[in-house]
N, C-alpha and C positions, 0 to 999 in steps of 0.2 A: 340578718341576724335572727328575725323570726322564723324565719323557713330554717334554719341551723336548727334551732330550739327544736323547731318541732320533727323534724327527721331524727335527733339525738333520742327526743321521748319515745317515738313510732320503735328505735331500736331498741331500746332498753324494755320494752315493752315486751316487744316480742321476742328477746332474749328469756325474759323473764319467765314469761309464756312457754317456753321450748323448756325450758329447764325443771318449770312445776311438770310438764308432761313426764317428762323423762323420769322425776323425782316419784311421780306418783305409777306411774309402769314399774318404777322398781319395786316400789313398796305393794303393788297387787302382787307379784312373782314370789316374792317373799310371802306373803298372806298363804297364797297358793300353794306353795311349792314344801312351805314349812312348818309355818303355823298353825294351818287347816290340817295336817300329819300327825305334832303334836299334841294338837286338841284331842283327836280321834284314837291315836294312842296311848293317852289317860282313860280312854272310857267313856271320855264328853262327849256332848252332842256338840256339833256344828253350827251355824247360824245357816239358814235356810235363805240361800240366794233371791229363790224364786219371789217370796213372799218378803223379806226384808231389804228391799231394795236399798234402803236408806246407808244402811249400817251394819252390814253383815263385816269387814272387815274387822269392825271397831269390838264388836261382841264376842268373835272368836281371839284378838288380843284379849279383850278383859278377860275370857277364860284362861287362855292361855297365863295369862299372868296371875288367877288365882292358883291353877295349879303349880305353878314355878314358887308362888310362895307355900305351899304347902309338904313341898317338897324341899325348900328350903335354897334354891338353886336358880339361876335367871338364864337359860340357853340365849347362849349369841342372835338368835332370829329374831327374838321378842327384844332385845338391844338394837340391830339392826331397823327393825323394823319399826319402832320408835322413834328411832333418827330420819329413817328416810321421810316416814309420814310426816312427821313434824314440819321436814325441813319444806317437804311441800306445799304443807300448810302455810308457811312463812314466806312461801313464793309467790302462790296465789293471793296473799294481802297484801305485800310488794306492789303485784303485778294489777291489784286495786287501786290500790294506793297512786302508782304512776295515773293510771289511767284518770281517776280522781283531779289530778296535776294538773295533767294536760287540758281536761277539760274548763276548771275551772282559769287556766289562762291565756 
């Protein structure tokens, strides 16, 4: 029954795992493909890959979303791309969380 237990969590684990990848591949493609377009299209500056390792995604949304409120308008990317981060976000603590489980039993 223990060896069940623990090949159920090793699954769910890296279910979880495969999923925040996937979730988070999306959301750089969007960042990339859309977001970083319409920053650059307003006039803004970018976040600078090279030197902001941390948080270039997260900087070029918050532009991104000031300008959409100045314009008064939310394009579908900065929607999308909300969701997907998030949801990865919620994957990756999941995917803590399990691990968290297993080890404590």
């Amino acid at each position: 029954m223990l060896d069940h237990y623990a090949t159920l969590m090793r699954i769910l684990f890296y279910s979880l795992l495969i999923a925040f990848i996937v979730f988070l591949v999306a959301s750089v493609m969007v960042w990339a493909f859309r977001i970083r377009r319409y920053v650059e299209a307003h006039g803004e500056r970018c976040a600078n890959i090279f030197f902001r390792l941390g948080s270039p995604m997260l900087h070029d949304y918050q532009t991104a979303h000031r300008i959409a409120d100045r314009a008064g308008k939310k394009p579908g990317c900065l929607i999308l791309f909300g969701r997907l981060f998030g949801t990865a976000t919620a994957l990756f603590i999941a995917s803590a969380l399990v691990l968290l489980i297993r080890a404590l039993r």
